[in-house]
C-alpha positions in Angstrom: 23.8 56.0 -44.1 21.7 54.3 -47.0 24.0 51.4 -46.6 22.6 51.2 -43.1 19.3 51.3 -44.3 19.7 48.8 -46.2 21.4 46.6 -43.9 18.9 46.6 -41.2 15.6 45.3 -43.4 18.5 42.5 -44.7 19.3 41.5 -41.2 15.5 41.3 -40.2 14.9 39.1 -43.2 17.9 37.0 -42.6 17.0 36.5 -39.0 15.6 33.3 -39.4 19.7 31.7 -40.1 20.3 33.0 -36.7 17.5 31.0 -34.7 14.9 32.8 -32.4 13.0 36.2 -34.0 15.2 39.1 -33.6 14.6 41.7 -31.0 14.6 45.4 -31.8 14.9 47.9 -28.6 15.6 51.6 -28.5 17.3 53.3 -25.4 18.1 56.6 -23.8 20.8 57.7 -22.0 20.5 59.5 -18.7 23.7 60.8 -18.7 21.6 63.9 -20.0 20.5 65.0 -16.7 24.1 65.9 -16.1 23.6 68.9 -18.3 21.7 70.5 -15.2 24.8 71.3 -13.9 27.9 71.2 -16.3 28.7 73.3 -19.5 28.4 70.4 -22.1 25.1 68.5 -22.7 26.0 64.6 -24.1 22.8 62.9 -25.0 22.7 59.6 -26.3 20.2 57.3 -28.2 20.4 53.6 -29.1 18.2 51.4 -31.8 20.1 48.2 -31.9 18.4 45.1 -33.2 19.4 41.3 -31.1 20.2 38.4 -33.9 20.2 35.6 -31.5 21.0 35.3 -27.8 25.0 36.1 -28.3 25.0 38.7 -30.9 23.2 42.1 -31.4 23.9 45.5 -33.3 23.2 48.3 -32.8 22.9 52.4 -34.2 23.8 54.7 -31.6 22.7 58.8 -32.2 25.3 61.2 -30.2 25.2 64.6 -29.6 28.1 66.5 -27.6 27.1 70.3 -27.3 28.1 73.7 -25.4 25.6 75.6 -23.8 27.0 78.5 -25.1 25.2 80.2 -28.6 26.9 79.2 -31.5 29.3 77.0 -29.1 30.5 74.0 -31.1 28.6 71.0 -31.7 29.3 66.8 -32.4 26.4 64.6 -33.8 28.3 60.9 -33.5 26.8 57.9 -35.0 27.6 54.6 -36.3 27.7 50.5 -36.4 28.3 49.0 -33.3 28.3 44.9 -32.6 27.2 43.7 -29.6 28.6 40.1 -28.1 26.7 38.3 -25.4 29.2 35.3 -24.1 27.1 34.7 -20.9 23.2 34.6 -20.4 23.6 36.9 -17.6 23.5 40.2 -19.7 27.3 41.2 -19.1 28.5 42.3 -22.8 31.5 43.4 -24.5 30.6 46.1 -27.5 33.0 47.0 -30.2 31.8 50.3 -32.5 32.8 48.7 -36.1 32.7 51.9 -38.0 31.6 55.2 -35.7 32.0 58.8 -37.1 31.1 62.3 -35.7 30.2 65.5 -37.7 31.8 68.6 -35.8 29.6 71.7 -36.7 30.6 75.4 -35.7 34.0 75.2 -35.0 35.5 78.4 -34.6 39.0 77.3 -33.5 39.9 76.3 -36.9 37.6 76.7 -40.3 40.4 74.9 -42.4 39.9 71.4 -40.4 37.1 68.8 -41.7 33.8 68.7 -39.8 34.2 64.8 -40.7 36.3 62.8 -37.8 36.3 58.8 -37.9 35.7 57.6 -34.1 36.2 54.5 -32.0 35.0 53.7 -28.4 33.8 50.0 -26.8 32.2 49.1 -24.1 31.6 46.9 -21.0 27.7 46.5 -20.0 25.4 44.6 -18.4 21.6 44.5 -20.2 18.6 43.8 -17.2 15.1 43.3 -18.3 13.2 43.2 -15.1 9.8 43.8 -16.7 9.1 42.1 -19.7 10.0 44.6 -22.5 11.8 47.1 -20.1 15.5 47.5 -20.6 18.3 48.9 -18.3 21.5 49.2 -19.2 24.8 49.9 -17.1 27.3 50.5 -19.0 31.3 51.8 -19.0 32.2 53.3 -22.4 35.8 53.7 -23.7 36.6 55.9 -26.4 40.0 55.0 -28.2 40.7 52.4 -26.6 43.6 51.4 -28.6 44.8 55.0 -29.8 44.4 54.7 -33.5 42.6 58.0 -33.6 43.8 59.8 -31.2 44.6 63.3 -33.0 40.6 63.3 -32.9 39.7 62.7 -29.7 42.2 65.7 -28.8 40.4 67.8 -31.2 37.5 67.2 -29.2 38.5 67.8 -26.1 39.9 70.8 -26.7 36.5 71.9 -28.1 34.4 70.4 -25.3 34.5 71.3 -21.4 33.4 68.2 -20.6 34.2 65.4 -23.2 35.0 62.1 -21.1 37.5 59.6 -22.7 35.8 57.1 -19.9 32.3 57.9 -18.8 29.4 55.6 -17.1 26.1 55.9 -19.4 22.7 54.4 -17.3 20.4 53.3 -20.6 16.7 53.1 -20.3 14.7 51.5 -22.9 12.1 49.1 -24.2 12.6 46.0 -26.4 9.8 44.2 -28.4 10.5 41.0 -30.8 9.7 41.1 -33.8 7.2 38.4 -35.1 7.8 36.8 -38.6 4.0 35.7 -40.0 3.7 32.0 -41.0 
């Protein structure tokens, strides 16, 4: 996490190599209204920062819970890189590190609370109002099996814990101005 912190200020300062000011936007998921009605609540917030038209990254904040008391509980988060190969919005992102801390886990104490994810993503970004953001988007977790003893671990733990799911992202985007 402090490298992240540090990274961030570095890429704002650096900005200037990648042309136009960088962008910063912050989203919400409303996949959360689907906890009206099913057993696990997934929530979802994105901070990502744009470098230049193509490229953007971005710090997603994850939380997969039971409704039960004391049911278990998966805070996600990581370094994801956003690639932009047409103006249209339609985007390819890739999570280059992502991992989840899995808190009361009664099924088995011995295992780590520490599991090292993957997941990408297909999406389309639409501005219709200047600042506003919505985001379609189809995320797949594991998509090439590398951590797959994970992912089973999870949805073991989890009623609901999607290996494909459709996340709707609303949000707001403002650039950031560099002073002359």
């Amino acid at each position: 996490m402090r490298t992240l912190m540090i990274l961030i200020p570095l890429l704002i300062i650096c900005s200037p190599l990648f042309g136009a000011g960088p962008t910063l936007y912050y989203s919400v998921d409303s996949t959360l209204i689907d906890a009206l009605w099913t057993e696990t609540i997934l929530a979802r917030v994105d901070v990502g920062l744009s470098l230049d038209e193509q490229f953007a990254l971005r710090l997603p904040l994850s939380l997969a819970a039971e409704r039960e008391v004391g049911g278990p509980r998966l805070l996600e988060t990581g370094l994801f890189l956003d690639y932009y190969p047409l103006e249209c919005g339609l985007h390819l992102s890739v999570s280059l590190i992502q991992v989840g801390f899995l808190f009361n886990d009664w099924y088995d104490d011995e295992e780590e609370s520490l599991r090292f994810l993957n997941e990408m993503a297909f999406g389309w970004t639409i501005n219709p109002y200047k600042g506003l953001r919505i985001e379609p988007r189809v995320i797949i977790r594991d998509p090439n099996g590398v951590f797959s003893s994970a992912y089973k671990t999870l949805s073991l733990r989890f009623s609901r814990y999607p290996m494909i799911r459709f996340s709707l992202l609303f949000g707001w985007s403002f650039t950031l101005e560099q002073k002359k």
